[in-house]
C-alpha positions as CSV (number, residue, x, y, z in Angstrom):
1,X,48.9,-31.6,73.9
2,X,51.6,-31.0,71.4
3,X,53.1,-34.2,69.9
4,X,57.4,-34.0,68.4
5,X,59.3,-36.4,68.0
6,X,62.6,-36.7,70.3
7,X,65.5,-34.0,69.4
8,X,63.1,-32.1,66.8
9,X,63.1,-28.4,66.9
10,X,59.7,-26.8,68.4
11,X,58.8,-23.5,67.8
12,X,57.0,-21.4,70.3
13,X,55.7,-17.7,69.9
14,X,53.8,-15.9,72.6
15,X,51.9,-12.7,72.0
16,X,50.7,-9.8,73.8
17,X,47.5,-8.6,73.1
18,X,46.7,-5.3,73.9
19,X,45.6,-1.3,72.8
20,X,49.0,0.1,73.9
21,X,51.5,-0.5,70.8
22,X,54.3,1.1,73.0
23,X,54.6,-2.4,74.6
24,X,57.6,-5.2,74.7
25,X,57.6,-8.5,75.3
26,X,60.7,-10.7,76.7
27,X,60.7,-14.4,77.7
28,X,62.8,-14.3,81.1
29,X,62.4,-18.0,82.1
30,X,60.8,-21.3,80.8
31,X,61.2,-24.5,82.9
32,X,60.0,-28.1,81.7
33,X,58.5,-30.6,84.1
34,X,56.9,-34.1,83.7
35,X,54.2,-33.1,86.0
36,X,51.8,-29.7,85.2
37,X,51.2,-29.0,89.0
38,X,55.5,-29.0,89.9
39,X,57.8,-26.8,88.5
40,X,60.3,-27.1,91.4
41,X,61.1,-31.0,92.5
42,X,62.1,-32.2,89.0
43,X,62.7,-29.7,86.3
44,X,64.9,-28.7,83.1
45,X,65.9,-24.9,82.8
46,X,65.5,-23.7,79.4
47,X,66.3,-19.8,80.1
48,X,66.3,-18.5,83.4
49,X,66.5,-14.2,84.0
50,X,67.2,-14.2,80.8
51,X,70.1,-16.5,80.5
52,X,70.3,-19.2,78.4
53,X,70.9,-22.3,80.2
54,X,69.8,-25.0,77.6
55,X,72.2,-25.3,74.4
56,X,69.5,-26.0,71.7
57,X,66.8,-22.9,73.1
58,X,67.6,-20.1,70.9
59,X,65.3,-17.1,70.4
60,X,63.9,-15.6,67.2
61,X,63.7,-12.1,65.6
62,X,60.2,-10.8,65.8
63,X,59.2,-7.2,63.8
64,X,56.7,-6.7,66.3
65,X,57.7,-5.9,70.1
66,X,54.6,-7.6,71.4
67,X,55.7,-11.0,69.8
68,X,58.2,-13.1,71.3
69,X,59.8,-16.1,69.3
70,X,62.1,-18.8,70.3
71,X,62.8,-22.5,69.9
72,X,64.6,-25.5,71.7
73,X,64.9,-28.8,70.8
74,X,62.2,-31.6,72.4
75,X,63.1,-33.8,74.7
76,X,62.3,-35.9,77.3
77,X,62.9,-37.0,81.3
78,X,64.8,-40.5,80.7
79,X,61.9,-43.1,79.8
80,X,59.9,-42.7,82.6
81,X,58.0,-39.8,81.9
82,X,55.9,-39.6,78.6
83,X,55.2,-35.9,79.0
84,X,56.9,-32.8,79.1
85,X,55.3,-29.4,80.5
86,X,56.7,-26.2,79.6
87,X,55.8,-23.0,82.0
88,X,57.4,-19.6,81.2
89,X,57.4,-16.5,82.9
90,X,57.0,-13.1,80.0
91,X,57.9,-9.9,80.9
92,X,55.9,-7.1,79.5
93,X,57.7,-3.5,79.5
94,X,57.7,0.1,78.1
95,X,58.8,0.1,74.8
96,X,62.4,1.8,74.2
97,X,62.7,2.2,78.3
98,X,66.4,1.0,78.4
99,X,66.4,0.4,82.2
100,X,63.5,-2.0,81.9
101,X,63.7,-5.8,82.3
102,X,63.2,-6.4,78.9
103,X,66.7,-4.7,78.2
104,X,68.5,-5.9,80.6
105,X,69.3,-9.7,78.9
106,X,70.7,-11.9,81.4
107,X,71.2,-11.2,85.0
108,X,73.0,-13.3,87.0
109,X,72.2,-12.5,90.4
110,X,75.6,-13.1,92.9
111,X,74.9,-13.6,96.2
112,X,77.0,-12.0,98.9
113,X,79.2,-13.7,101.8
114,X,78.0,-12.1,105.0
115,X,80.9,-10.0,106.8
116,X,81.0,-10.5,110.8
């Protein structure tokens, strides 16, 4: 366990480790829980396909591709919960292959009315 206080700033950095330096990493989607086995019944979006959907999550600049950075500000659910559980999904891709996921940023999927 990690211990912040309410409202402070934690920092979080996960690297890739690997032999292939032509590699990228890119956080596409962290969720917060207050229970480690249930990321679906009662959560907090963070980022999600690469959107931002928390105001305080911000992301950091990183000279190495294989290092991603970013930061949101702690919280927790109401008073009933004393702990929070991040999961986050990475994205590992070629580097400087533009039609990758990792250069795509945000996608907002739409989803279509079906015609008769």
């Amino acid at each position: 366990p990690y211990y912040v206080d309410m409202n402070q700033d934690l920092f979080l950095q996960a690297s890739l480790h690997s032999s292939d330096l032509n590699l990228v990493l890119f956080v596409d989607t962290c969720v917060a829980s207050p229970n480690p086995r249930d990321f679906r019944t009662v959560t907090y979006e963070l980022i999600r396909s690469g959107c931002i959907k928390d105001p305080t999550y911000s992301s950091f600049y990183s000279p190495y591709g294989d290092v991603a950075r970013f930061a949101f500000n702690a919280f927790s659910f109401v008073n009933r919960y004393p702990s929070v559980y991040l999961q986050c999904e990475l994205v590992v891709c070629r580097q400087n292959d533009y039609f990758s996921r990792c250069y795509q940023g945000c996608v907002s999927r739409f989803k279509r009315k079906a015609g008769s």
